[in-house]
mmCIF entry with sequence, helices, sheets and N, C-alpha, C, O atoms, coordinates in Angstrom:
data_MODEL
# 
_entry.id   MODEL 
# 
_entity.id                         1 
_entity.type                       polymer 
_entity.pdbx_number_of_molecules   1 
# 
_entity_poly.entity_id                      1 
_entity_poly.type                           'polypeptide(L)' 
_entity_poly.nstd_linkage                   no 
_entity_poly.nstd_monomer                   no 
_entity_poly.pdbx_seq_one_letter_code       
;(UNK)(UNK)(UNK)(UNK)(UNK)(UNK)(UNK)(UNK)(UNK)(UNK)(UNK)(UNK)(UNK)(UNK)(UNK)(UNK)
(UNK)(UNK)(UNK)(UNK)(UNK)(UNK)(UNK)(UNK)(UNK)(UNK)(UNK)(UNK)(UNK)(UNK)(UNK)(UNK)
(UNK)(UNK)(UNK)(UNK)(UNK)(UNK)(UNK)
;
_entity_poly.pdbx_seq_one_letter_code_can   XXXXXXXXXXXXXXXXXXXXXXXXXXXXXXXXXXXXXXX 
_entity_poly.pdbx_strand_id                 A 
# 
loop_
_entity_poly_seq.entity_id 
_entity_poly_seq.num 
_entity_poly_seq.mon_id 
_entity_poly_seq.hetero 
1 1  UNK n 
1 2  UNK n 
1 3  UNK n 
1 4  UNK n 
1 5  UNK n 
1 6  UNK n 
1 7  UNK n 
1 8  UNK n 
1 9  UNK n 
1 10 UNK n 
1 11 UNK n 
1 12 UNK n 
1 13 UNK n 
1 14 UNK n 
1 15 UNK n 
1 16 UNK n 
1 17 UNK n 
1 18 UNK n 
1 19 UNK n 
1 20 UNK n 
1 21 UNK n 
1 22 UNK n 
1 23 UNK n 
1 24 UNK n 
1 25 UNK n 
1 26 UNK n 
1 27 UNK n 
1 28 UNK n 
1 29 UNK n 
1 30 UNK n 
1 31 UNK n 
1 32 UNK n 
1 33 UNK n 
1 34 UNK n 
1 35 UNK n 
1 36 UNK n 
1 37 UNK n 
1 38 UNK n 
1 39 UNK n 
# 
_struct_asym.id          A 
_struct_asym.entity_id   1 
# 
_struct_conf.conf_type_id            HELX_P 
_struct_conf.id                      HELX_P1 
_struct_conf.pdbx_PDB_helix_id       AA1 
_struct_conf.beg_label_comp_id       UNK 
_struct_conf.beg_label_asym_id       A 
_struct_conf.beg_label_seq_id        5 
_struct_conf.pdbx_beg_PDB_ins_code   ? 
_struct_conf.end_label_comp_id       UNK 
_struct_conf.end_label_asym_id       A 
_struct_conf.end_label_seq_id        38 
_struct_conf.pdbx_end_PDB_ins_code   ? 
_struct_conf.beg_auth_comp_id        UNK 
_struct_conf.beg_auth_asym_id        A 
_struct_conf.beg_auth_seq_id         5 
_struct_conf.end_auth_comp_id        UNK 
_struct_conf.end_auth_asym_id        A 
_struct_conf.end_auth_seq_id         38 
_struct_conf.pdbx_PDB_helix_class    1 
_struct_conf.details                 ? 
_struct_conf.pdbx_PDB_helix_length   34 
# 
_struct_conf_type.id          HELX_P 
_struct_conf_type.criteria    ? 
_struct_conf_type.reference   ? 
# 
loop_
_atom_site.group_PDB 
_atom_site.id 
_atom_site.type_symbol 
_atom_site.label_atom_id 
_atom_site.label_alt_id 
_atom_site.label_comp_id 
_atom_site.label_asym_id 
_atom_site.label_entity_id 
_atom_site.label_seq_id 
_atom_site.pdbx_PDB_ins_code 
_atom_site.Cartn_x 
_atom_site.Cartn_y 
_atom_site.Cartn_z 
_atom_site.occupancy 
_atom_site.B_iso_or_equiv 
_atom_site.pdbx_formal_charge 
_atom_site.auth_seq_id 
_atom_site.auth_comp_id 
_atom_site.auth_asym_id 
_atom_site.auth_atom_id 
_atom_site.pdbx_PDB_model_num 
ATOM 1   N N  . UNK A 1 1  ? -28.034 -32.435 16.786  1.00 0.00 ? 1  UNK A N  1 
ATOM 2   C CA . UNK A 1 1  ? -27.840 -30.998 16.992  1.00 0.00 ? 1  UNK A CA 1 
ATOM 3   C C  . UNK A 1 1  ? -28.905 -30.474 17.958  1.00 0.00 ? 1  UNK A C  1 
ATOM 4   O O  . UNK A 1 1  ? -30.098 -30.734 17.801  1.00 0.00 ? 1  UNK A O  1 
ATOM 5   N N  . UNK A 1 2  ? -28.253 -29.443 19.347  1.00 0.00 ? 2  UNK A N  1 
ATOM 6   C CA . UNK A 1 2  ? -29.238 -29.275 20.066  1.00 0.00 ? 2  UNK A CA 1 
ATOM 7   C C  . UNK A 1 2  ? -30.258 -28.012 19.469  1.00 0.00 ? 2  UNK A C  1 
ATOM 8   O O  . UNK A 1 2  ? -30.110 -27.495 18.361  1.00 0.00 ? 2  UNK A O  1 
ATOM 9   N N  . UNK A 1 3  ? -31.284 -27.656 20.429  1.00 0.00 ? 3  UNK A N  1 
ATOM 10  C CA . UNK A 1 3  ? -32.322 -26.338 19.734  1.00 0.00 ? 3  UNK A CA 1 
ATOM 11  C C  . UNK A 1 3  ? -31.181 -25.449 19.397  1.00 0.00 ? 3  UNK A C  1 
ATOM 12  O O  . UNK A 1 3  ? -30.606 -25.469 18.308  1.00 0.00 ? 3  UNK A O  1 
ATOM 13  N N  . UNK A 1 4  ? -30.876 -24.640 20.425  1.00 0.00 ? 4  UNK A N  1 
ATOM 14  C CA . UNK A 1 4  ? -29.973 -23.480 20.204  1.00 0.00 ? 4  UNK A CA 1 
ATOM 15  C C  . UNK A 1 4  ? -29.274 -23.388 19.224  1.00 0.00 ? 4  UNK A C  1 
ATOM 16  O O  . UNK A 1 4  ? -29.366 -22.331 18.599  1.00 0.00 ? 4  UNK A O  1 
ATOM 17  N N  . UNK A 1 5  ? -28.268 -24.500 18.691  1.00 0.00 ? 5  UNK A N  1 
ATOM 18  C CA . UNK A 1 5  ? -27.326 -24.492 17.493  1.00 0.00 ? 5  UNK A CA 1 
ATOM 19  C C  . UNK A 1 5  ? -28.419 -24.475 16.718  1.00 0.00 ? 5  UNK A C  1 
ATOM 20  O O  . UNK A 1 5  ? -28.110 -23.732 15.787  1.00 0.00 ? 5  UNK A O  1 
ATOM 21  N N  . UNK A 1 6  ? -29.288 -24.776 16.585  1.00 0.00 ? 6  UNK A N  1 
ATOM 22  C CA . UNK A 1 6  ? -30.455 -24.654 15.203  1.00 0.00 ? 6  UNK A CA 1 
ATOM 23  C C  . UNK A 1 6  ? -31.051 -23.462 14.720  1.00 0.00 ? 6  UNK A C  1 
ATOM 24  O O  . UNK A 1 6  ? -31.350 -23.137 13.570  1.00 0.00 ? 6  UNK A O  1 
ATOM 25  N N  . UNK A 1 7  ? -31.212 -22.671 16.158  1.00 0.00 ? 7  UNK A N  1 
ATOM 26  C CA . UNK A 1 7  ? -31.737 -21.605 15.846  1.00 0.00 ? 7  UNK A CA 1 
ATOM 27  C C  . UNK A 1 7  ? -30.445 -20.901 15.556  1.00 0.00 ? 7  UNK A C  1 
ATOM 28  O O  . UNK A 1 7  ? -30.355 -20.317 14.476  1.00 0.00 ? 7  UNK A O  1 
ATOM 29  N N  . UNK A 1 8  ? -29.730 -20.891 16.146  1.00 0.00 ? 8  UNK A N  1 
ATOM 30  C CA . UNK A 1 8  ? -28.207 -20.239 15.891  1.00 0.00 ? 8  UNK A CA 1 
ATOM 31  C C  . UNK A 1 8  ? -27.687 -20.248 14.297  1.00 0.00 ? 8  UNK A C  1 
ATOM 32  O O  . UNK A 1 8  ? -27.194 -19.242 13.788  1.00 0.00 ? 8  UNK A O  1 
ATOM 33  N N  . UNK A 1 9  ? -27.814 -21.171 13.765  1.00 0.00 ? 9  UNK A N  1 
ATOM 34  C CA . UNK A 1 9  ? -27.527 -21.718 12.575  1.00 0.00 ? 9  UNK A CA 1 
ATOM 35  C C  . UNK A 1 9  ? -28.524 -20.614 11.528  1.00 0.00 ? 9  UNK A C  1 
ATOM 36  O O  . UNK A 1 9  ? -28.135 -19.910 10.597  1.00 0.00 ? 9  UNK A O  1 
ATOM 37  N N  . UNK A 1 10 ? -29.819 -20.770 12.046  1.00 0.00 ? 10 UNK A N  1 
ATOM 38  C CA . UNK A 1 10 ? -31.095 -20.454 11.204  1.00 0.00 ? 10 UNK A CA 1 
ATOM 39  C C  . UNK A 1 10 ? -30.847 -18.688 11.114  1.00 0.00 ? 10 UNK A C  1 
ATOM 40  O O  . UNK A 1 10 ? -31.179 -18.004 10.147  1.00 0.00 ? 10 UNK A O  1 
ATOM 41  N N  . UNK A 1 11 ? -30.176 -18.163 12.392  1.00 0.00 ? 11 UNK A N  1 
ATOM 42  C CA . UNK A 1 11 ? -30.179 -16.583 12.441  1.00 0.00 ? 11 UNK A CA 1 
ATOM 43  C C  . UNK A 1 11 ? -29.013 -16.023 11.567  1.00 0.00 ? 11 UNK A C  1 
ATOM 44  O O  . UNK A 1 11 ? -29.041 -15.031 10.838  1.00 0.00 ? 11 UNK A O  1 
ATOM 45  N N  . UNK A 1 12 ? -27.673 -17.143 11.878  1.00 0.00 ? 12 UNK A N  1 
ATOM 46  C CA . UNK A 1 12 ? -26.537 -16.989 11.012  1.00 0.00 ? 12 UNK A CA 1 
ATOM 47  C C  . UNK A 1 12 ? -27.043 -16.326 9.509   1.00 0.00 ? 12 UNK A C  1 
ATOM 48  O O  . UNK A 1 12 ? -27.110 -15.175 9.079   1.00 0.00 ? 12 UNK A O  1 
ATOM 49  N N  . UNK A 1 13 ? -27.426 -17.959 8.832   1.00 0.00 ? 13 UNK A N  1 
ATOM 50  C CA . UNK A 1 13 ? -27.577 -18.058 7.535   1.00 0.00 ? 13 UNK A CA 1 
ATOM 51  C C  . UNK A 1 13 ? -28.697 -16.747 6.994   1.00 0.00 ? 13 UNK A C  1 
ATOM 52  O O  . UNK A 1 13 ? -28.741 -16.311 5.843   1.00 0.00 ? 13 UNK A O  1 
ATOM 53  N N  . UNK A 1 14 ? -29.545 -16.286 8.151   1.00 0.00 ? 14 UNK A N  1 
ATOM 54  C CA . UNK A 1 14 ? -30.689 -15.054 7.955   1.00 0.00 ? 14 UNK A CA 1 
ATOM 55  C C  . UNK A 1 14 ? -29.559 -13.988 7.313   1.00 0.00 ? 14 UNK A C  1 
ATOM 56  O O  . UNK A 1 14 ? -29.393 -13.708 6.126   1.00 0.00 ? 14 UNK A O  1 
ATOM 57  N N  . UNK A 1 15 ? -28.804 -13.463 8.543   1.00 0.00 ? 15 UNK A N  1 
ATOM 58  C CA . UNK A 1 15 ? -27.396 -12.415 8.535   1.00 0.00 ? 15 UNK A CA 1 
ATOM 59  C C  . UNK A 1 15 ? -27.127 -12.508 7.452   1.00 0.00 ? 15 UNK A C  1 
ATOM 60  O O  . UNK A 1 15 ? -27.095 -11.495 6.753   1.00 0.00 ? 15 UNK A O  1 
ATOM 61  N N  . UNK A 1 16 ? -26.880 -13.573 7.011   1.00 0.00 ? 16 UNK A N  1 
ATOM 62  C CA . UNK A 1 16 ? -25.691 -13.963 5.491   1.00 0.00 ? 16 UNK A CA 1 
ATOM 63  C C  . UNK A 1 16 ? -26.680 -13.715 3.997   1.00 0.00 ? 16 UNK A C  1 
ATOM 64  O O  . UNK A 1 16 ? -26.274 -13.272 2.922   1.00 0.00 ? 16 UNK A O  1 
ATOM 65  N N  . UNK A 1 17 ? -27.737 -14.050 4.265   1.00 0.00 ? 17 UNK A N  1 
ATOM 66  C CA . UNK A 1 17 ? -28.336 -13.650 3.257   1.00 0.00 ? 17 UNK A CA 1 
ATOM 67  C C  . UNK A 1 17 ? -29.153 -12.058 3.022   1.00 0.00 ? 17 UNK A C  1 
ATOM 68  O O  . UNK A 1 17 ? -29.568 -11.618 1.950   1.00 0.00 ? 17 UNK A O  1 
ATOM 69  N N  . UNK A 1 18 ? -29.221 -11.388 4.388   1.00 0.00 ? 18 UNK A N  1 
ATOM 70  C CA . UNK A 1 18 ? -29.482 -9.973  4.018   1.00 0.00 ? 18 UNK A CA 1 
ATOM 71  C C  . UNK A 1 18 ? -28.761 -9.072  3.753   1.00 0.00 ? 18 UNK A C  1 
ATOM 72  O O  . UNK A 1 18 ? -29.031 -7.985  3.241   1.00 0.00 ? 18 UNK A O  1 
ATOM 73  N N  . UNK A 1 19 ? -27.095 -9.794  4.346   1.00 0.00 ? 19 UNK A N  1 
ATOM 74  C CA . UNK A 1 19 ? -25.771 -9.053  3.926   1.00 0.00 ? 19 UNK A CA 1 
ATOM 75  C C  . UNK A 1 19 ? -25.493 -8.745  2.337   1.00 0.00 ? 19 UNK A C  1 
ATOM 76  O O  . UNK A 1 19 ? -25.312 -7.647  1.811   1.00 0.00 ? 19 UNK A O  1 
ATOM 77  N N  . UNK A 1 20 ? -25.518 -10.289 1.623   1.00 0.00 ? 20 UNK A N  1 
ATOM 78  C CA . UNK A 1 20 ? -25.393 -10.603 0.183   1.00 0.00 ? 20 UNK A CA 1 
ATOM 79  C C  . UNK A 1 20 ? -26.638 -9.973  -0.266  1.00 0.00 ? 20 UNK A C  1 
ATOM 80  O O  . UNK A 1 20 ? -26.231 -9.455  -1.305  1.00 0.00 ? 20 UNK A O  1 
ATOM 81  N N  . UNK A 1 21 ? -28.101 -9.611  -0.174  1.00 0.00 ? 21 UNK A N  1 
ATOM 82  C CA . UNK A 1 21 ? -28.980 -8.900  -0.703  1.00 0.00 ? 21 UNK A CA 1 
ATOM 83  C C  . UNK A 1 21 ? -28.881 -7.396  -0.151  1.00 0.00 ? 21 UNK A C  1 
ATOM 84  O O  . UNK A 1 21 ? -29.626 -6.530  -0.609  1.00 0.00 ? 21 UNK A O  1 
ATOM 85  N N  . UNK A 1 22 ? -28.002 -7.132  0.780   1.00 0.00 ? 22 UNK A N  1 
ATOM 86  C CA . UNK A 1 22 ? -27.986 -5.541  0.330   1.00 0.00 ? 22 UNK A CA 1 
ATOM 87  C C  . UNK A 1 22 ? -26.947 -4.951  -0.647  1.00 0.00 ? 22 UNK A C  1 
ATOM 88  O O  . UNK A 1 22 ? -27.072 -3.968  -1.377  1.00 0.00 ? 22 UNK A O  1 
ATOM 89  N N  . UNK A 1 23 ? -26.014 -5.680  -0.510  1.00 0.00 ? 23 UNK A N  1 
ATOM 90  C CA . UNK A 1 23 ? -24.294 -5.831  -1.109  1.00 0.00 ? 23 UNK A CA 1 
ATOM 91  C C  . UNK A 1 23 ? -25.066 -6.173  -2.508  1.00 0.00 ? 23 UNK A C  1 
ATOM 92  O O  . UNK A 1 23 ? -24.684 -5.330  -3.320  1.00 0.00 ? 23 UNK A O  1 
ATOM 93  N N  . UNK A 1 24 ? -25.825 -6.904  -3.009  1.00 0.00 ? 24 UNK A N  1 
ATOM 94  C CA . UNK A 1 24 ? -26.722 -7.155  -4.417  1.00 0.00 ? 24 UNK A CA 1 
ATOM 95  C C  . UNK A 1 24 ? -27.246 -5.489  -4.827  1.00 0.00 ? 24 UNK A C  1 
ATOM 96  O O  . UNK A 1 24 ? -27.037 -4.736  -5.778  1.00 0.00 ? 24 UNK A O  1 
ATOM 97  N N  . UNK A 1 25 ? -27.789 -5.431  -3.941  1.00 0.00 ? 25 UNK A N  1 
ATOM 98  C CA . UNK A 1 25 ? -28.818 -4.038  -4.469  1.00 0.00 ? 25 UNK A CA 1 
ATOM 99  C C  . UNK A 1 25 ? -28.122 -2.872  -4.243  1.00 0.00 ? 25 UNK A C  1 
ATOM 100 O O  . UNK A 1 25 ? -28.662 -1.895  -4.761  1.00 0.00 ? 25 UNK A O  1 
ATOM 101 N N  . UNK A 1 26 ? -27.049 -2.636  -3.610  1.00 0.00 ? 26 UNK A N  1 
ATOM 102 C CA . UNK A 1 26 ? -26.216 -1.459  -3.354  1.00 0.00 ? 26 UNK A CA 1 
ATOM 103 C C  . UNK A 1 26 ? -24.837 -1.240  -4.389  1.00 0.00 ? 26 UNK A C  1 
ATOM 104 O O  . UNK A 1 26 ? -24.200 -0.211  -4.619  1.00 0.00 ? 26 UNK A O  1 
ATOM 105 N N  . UNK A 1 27 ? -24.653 -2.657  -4.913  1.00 0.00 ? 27 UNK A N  1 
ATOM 106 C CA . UNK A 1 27 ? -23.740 -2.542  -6.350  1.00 0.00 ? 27 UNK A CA 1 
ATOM 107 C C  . UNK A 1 27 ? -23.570 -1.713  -7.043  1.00 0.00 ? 27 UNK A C  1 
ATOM 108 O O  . UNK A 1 27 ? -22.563 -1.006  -7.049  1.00 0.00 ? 27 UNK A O  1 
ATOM 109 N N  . UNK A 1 28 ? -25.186 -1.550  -8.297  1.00 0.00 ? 28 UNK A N  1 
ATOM 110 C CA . UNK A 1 28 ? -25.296 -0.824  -9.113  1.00 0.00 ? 28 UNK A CA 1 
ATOM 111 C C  . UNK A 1 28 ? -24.997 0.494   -8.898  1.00 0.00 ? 28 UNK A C  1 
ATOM 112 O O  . UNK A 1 28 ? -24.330 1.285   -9.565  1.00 0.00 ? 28 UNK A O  1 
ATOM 113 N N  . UNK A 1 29 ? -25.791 0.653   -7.514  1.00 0.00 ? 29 UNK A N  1 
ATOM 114 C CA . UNK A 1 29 ? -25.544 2.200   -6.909  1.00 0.00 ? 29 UNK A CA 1 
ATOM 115 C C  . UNK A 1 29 ? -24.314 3.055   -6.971  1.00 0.00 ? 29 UNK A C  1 
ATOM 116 O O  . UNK A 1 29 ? -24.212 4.098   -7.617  1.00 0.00 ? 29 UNK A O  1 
ATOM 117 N N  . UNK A 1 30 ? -23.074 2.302   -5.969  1.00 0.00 ? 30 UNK A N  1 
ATOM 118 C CA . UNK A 1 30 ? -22.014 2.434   -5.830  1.00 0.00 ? 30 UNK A CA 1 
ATOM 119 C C  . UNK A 1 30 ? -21.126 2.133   -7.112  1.00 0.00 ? 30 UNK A C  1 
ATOM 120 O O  . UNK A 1 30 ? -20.020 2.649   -6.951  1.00 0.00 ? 30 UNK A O  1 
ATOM 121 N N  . UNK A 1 31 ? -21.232 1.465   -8.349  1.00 0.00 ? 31 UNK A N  1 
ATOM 122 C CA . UNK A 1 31 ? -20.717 1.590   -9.957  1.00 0.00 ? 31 UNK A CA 1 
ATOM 123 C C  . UNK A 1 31 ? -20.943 3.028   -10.215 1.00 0.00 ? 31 UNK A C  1 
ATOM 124 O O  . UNK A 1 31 ? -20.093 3.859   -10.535 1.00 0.00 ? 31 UNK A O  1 
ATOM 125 N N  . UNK A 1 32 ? -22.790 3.281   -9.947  1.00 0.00 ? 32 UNK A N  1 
ATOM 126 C CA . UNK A 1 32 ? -22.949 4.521   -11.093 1.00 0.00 ? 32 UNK A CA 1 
ATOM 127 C C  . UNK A 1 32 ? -21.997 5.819   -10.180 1.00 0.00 ? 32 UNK A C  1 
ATOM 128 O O  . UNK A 1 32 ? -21.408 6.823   -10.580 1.00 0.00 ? 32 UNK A O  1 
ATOM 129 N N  . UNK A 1 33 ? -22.126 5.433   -9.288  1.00 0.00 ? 33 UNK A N  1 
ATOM 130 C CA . UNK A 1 33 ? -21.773 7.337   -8.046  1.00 0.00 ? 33 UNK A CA 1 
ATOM 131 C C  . UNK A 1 33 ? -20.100 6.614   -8.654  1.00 0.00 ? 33 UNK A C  1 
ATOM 132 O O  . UNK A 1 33 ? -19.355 7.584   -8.793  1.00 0.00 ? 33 UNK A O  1 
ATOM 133 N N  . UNK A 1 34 ? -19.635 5.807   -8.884  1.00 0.00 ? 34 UNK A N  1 
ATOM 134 C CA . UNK A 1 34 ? -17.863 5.598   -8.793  1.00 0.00 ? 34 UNK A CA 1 
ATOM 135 C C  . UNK A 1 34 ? -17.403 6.207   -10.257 1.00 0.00 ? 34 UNK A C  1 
ATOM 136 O O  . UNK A 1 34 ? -16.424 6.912   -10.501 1.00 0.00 ? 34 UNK A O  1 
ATOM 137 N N  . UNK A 1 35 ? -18.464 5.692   -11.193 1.00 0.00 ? 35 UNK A N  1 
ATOM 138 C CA . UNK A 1 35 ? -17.845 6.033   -12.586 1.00 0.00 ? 35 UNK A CA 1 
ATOM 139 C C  . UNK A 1 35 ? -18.578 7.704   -12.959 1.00 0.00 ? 35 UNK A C  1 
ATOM 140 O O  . UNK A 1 35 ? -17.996 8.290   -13.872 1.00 0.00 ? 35 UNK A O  1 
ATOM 141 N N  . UNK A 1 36 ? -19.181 8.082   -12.637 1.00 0.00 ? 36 UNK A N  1 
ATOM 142 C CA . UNK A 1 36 ? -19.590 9.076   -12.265 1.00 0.00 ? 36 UNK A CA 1 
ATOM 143 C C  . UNK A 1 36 ? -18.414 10.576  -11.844 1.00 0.00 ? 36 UNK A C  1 
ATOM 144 O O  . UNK A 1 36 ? -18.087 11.704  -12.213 1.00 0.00 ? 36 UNK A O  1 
ATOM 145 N N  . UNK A 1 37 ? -18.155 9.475   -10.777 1.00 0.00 ? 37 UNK A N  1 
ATOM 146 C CA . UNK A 1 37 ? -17.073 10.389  -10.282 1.00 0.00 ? 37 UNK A CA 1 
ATOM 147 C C  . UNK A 1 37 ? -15.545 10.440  -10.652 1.00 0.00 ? 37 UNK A C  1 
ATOM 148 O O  . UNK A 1 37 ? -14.729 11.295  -10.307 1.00 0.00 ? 37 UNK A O  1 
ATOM 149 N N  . UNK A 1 38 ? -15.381 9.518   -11.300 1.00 0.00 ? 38 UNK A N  1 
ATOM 150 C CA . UNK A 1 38 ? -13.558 9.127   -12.018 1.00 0.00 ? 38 UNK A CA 1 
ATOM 151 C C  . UNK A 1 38 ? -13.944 9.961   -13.337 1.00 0.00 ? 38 UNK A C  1 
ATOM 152 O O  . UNK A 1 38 ? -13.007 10.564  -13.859 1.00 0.00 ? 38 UNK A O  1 
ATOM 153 N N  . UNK A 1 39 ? -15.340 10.081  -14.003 1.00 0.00 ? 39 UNK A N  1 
ATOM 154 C CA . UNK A 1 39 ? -15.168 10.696  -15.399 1.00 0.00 ? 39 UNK A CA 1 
ATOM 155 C C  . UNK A 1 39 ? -14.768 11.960  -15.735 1.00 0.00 ? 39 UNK A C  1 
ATOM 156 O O  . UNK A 1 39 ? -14.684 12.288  -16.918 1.00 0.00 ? 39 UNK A O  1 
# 
């Protein structure tokens, strides 16, 4: 595998994991404002 695909790879998997840790921490949020608002 050359540099580029490595670093390419390395920035991907960065993306993918700050996506899934905001989508983690923005959950709860978006439950309480949803049930909140249907009650």
């Amino acid at each position: 595998m050359s540099d580029w695909q490595a670093r390419f790879l390395n920035t991907l998997a960065f993306f993918v994991w700050l996506g899934v840790g905001t989508m983690v921490l923005f959950m709860p949020l978006l439950w309480i404002t949803y049930v909140e608002a249907v009650r």
